[in-house]
mmCIF file of the N, C-alpha and C atoms, coordinates in Angstrom:
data_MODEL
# 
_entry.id   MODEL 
# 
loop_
_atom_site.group_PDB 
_atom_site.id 
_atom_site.type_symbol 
_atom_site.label_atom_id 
_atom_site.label_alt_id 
_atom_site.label_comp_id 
_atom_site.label_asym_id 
_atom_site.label_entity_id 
_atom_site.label_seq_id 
_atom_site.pdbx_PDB_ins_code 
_atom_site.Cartn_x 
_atom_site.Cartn_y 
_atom_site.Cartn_z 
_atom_site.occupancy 
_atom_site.B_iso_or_equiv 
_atom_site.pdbx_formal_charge 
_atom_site.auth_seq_id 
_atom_site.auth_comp_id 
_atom_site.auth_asym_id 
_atom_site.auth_atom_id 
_atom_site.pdbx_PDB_model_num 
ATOM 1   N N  . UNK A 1 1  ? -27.490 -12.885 24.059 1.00 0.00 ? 1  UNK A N  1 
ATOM 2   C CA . UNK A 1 1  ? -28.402 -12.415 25.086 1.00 0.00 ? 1  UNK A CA 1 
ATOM 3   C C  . UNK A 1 1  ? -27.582 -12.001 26.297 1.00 0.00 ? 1  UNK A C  1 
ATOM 4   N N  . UNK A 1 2  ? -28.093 -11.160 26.591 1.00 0.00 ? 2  UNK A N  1 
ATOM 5   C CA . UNK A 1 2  ? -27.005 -10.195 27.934 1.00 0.00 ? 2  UNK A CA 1 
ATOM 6   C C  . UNK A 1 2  ? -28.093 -10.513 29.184 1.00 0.00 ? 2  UNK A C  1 
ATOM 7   N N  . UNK A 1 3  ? -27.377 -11.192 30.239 1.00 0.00 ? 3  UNK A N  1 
ATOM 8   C CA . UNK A 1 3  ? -27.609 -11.725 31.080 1.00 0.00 ? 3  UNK A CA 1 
ATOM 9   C C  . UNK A 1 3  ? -27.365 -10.169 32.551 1.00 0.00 ? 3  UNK A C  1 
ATOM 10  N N  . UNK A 1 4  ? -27.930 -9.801  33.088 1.00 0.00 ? 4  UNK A N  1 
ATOM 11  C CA . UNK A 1 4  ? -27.749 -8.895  33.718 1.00 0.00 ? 4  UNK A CA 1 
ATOM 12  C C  . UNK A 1 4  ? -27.522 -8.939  34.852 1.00 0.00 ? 4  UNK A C  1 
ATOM 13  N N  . UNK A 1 5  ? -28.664 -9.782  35.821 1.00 0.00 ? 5  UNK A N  1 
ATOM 14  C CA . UNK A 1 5  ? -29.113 -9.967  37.073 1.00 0.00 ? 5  UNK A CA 1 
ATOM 15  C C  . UNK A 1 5  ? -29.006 -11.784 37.383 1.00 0.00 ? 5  UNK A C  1 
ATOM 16  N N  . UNK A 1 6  ? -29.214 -12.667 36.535 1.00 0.00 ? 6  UNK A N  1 
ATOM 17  C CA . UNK A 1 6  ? -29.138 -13.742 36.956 1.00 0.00 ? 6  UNK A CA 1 
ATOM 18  C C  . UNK A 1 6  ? -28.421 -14.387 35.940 1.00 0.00 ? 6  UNK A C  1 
ATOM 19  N N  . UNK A 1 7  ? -27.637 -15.129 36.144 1.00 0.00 ? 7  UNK A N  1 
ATOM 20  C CA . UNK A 1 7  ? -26.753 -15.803 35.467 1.00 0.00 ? 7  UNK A CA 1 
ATOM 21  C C  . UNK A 1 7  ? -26.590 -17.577 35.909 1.00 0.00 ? 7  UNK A C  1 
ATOM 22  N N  . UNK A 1 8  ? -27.250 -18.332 36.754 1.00 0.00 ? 8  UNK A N  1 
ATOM 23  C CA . UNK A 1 8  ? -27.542 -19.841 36.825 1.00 0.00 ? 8  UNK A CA 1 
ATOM 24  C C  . UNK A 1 8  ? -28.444 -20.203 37.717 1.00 0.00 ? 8  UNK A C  1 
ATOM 25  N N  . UNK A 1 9  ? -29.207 -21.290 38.025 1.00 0.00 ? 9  UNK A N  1 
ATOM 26  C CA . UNK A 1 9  ? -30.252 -21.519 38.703 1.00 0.00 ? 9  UNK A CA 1 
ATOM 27  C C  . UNK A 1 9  ? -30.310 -20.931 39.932 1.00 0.00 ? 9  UNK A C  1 
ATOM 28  N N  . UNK A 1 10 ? -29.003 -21.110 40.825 1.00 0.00 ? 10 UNK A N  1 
ATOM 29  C CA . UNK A 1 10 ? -29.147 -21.013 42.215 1.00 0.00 ? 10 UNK A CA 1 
ATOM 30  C C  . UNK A 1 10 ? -29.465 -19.084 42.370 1.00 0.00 ? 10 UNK A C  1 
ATOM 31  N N  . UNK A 1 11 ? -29.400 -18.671 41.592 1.00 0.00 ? 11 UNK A N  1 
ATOM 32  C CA . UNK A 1 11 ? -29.401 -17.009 41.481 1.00 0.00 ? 11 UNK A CA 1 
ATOM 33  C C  . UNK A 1 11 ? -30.822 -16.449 41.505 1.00 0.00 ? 11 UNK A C  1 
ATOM 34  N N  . UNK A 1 12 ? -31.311 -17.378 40.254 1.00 0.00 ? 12 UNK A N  1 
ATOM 35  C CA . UNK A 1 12 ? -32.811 -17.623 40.003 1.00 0.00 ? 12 UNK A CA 1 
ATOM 36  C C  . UNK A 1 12 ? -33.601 -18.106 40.843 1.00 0.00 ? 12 UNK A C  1 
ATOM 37  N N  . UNK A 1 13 ? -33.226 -18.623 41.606 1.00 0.00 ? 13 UNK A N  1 
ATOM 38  C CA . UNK A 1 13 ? -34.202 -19.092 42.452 1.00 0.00 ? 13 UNK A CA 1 
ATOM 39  C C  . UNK A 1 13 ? -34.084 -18.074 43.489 1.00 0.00 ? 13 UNK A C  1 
ATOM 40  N N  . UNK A 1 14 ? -32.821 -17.441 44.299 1.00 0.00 ? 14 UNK A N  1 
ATOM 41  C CA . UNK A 1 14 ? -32.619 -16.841 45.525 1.00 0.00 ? 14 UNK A CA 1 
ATOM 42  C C  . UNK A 1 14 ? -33.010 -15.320 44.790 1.00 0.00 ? 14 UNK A C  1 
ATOM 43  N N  . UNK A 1 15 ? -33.256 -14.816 43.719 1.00 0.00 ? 15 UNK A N  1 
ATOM 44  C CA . UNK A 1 15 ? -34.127 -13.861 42.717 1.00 0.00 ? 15 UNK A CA 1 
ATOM 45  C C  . UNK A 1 15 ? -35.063 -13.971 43.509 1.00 0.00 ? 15 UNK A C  1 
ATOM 46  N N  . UNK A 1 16 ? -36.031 -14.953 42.611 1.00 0.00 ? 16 UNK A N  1 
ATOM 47  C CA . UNK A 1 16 ? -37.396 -15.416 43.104 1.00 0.00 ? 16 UNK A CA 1 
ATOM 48  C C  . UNK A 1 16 ? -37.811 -15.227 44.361 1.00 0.00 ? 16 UNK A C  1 
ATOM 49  N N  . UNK A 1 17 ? -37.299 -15.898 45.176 1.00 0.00 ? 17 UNK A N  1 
ATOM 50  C CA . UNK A 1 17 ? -37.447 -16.205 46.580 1.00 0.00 ? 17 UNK A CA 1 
ATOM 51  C C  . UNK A 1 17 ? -37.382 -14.118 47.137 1.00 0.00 ? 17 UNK A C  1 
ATOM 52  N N  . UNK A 1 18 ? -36.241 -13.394 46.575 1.00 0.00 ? 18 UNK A N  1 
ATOM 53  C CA . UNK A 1 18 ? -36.641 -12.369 47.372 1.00 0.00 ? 18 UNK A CA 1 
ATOM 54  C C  . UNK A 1 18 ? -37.247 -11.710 46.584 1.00 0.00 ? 18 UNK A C  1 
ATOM 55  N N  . UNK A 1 19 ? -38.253 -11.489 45.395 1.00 0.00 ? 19 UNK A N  1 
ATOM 56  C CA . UNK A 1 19 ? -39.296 -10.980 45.343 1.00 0.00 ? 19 UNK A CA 1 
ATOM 57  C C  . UNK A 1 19 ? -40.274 -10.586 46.114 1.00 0.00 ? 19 UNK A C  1 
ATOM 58  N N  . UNK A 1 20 ? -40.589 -10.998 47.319 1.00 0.00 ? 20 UNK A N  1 
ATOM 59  C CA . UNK A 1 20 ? -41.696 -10.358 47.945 1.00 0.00 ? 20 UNK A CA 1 
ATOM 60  C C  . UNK A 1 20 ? -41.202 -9.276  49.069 1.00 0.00 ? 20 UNK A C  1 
ATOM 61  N N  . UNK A 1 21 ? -39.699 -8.955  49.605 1.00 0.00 ? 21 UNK A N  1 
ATOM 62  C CA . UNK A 1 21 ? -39.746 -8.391  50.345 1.00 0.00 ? 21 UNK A CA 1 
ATOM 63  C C  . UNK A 1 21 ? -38.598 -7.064  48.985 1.00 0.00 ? 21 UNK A C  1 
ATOM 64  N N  . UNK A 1 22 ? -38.828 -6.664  47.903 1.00 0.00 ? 22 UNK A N  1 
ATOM 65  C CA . UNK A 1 22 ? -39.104 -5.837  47.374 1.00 0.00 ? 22 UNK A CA 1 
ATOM 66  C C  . UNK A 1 22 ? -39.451 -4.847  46.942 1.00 0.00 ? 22 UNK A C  1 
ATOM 67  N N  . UNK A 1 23 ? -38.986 -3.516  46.557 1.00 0.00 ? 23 UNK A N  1 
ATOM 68  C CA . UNK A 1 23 ? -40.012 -2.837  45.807 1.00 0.00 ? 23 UNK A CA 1 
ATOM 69  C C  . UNK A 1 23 ? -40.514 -2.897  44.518 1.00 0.00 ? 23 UNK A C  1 
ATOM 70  N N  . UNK A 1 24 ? -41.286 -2.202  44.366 1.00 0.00 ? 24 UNK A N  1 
ATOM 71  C CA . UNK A 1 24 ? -42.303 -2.843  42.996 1.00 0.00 ? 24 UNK A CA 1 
ATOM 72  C C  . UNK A 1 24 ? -41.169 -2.531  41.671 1.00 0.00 ? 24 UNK A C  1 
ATOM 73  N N  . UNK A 1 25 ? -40.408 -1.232  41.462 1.00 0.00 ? 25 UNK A N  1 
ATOM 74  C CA . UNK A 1 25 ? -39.520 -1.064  40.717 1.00 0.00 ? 25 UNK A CA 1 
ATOM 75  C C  . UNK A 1 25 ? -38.549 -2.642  40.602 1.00 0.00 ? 25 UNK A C  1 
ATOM 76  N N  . UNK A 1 26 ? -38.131 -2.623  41.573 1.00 0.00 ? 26 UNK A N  1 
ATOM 77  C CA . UNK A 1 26 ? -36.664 -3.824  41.718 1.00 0.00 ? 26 UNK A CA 1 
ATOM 78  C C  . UNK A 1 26 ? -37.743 -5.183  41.257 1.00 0.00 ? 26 UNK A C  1 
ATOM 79  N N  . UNK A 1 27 ? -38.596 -5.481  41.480 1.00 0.00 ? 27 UNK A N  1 
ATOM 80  C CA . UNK A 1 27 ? -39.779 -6.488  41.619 1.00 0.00 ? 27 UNK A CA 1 
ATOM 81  C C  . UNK A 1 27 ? -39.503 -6.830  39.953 1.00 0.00 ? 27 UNK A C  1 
ATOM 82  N N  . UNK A 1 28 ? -39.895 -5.690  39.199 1.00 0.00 ? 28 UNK A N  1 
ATOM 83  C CA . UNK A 1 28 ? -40.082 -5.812  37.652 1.00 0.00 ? 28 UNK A CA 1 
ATOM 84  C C  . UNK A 1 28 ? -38.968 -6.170  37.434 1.00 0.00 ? 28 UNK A C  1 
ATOM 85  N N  . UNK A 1 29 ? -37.708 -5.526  37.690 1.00 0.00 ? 29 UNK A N  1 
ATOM 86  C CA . UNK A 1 29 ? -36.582 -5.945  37.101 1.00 0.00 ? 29 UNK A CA 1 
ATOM 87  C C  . UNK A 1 29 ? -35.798 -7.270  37.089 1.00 0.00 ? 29 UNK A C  1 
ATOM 88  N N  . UNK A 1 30 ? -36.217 -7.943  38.609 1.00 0.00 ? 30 UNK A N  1 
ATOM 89  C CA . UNK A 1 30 ? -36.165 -8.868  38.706 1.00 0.00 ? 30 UNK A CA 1 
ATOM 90  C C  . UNK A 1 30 ? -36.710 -9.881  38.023 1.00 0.00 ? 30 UNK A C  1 
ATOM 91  N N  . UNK A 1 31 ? -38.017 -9.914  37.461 1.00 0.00 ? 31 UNK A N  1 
ATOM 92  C CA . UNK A 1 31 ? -39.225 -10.604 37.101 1.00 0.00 ? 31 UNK A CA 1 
ATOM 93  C C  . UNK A 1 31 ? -38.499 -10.222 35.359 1.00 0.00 ? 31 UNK A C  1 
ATOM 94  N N  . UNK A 1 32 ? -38.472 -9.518  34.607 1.00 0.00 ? 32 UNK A N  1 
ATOM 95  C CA . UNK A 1 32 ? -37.576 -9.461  33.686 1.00 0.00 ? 32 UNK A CA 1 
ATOM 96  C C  . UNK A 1 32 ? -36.560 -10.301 33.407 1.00 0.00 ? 32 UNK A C  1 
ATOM 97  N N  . UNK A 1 33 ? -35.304 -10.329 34.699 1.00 0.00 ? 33 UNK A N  1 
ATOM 98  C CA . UNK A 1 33 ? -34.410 -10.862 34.349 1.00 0.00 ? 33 UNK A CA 1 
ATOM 99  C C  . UNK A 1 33 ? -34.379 -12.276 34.676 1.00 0.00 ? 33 UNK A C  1 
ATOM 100 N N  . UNK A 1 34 ? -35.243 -12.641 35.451 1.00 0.00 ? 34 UNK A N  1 
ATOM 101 C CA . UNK A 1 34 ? -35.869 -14.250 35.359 1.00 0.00 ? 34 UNK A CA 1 
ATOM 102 C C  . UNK A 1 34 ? -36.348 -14.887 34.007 1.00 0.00 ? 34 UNK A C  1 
ATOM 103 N N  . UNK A 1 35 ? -37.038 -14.100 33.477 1.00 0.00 ? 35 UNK A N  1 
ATOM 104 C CA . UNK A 1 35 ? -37.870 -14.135 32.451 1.00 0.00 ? 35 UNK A CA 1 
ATOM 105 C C  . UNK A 1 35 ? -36.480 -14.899 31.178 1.00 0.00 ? 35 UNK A C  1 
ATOM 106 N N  . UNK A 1 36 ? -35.834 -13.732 31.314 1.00 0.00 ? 36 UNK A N  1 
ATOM 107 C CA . UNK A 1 36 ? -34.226 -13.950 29.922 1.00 0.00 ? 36 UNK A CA 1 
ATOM 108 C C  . UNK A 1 36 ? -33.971 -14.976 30.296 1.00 0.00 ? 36 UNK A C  1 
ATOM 109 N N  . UNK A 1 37 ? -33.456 -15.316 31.949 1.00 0.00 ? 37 UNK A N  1 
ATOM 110 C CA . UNK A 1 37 ? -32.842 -16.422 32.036 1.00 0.00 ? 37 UNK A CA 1 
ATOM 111 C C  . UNK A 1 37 ? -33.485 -17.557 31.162 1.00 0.00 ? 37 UNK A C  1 
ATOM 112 N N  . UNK A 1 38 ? -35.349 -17.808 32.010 1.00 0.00 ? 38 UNK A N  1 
ATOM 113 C CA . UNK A 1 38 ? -35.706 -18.569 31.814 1.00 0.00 ? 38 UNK A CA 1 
ATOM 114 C C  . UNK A 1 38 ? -35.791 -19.395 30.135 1.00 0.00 ? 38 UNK A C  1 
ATOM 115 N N  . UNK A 1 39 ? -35.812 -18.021 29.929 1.00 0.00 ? 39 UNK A N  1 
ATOM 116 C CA . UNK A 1 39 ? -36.043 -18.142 28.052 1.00 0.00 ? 39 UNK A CA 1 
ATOM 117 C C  . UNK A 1 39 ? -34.537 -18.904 27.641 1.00 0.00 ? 39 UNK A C  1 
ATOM 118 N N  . UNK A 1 40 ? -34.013 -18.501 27.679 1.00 0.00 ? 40 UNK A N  1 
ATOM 119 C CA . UNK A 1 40 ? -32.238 -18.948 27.635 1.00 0.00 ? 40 UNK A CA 1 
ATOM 120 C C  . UNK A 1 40 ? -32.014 -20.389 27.826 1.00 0.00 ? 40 UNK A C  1 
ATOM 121 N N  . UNK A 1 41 ? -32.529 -20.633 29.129 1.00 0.00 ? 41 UNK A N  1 
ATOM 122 C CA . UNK A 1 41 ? -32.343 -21.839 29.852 1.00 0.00 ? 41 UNK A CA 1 
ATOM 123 C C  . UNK A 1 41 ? -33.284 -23.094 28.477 1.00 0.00 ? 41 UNK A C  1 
ATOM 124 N N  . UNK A 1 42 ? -34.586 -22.283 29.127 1.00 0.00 ? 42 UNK A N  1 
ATOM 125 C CA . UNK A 1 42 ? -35.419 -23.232 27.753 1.00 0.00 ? 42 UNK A CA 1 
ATOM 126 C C  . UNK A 1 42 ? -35.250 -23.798 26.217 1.00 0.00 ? 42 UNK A C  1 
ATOM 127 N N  . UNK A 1 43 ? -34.339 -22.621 25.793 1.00 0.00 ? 43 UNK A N  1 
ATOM 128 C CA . UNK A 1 43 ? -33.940 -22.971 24.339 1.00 0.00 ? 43 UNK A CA 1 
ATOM 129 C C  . UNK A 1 43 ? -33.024 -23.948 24.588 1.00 0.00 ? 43 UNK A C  1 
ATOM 130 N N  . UNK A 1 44 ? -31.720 -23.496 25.693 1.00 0.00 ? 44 UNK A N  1 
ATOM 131 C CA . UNK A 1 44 ? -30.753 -24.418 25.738 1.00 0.00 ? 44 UNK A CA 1 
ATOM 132 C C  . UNK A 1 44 ? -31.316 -25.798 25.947 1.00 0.00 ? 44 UNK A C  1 
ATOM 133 N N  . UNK A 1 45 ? -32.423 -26.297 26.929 1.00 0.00 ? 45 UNK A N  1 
ATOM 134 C CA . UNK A 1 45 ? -32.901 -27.560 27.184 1.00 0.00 ? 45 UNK A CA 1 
ATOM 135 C C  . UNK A 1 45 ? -33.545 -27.966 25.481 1.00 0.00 ? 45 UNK A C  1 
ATOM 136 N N  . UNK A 1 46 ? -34.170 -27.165 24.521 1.00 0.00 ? 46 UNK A N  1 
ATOM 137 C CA . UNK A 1 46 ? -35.244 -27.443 23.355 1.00 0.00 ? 46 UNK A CA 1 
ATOM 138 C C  . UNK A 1 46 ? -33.370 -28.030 22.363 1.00 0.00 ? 46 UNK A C  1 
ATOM 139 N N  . UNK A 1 47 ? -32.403 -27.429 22.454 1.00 0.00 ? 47 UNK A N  1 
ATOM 140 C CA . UNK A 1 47 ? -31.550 -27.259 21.814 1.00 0.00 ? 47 UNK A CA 1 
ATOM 141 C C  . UNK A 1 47 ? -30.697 -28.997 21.784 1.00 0.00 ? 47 UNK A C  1 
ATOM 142 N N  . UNK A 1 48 ? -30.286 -29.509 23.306 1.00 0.00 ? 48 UNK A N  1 
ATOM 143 C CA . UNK A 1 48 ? -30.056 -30.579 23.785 1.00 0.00 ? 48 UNK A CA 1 
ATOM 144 C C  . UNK A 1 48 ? -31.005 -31.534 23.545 1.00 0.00 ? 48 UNK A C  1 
ATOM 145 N N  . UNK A 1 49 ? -32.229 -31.690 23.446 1.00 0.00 ? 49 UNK A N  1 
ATOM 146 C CA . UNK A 1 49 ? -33.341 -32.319 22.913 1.00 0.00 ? 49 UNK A CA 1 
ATOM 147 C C  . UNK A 1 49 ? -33.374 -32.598 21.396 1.00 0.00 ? 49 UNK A C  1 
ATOM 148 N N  . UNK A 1 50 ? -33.202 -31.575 20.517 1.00 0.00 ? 50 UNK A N  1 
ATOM 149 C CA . UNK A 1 50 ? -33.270 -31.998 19.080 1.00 0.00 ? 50 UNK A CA 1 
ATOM 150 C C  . UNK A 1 50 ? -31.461 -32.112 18.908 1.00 0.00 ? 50 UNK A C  1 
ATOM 151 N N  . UNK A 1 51 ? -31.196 -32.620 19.798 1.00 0.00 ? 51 UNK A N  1 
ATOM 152 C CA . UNK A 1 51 ? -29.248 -33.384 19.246 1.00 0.00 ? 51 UNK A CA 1 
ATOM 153 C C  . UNK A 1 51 ? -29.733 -34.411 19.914 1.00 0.00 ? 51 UNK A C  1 
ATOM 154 N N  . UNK A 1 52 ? -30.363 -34.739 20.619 1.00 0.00 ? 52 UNK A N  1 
ATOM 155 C CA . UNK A 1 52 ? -30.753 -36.742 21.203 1.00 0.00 ? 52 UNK A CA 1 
ATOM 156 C C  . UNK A 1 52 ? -31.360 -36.986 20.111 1.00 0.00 ? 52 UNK A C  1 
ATOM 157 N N  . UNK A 1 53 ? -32.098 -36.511 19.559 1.00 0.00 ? 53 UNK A N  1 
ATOM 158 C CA . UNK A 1 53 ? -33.203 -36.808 18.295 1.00 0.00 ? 53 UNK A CA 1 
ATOM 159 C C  . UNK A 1 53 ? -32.301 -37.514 17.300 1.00 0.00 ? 53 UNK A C  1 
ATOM 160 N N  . UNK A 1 54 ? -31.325 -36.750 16.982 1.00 0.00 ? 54 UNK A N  1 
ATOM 161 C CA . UNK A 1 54 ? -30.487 -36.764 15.554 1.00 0.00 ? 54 UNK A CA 1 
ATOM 162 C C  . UNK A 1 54 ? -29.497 -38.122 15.681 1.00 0.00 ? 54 UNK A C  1 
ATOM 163 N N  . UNK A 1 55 ? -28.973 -38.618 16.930 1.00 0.00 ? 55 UNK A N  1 
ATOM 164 C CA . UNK A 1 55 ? -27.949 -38.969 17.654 1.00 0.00 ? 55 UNK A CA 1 
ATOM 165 C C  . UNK A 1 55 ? -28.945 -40.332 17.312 1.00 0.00 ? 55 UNK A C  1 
ATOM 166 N N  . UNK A 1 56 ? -29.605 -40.269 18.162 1.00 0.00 ? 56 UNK A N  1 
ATOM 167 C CA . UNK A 1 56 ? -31.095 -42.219 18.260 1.00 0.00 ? 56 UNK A CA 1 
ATOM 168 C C  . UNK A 1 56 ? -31.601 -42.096 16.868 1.00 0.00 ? 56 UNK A C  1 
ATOM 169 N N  . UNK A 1 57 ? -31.539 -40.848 15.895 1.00 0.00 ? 57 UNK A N  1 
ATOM 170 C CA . UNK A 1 57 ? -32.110 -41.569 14.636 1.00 0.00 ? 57 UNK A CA 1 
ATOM 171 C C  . UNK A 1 57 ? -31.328 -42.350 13.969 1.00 0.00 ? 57 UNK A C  1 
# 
């Protein structure tokens, strides 16, 4: 996954945060590349979760 615009939390958040003073173009792209992160981020947390599983069984 090709990371474009945000690449670790503190990015993502200071992303976020300037969403509103934006234009609607940059807005989407932003909102996009939150989106990858977020997805990314999530698997990695779902990923670390089923290795505790395996580890305590």
């Amino acid at each position: 996954m090709n990371l474009d615009l945000i690449h670790n939390d503190g990015e993502a958040s200071q992303a976020f945060l300037s969403l509103k003073d934006k234009f609607r173009e940059e807005q989407e792209k932003i909102r996009q590349s939150l989106l990858e992160y977020c997805k990314l981020d999530t698997y990695t947390m779902v990923k670390i979760f089923d290795k505790f599983k395996e580890v305590t069984n």
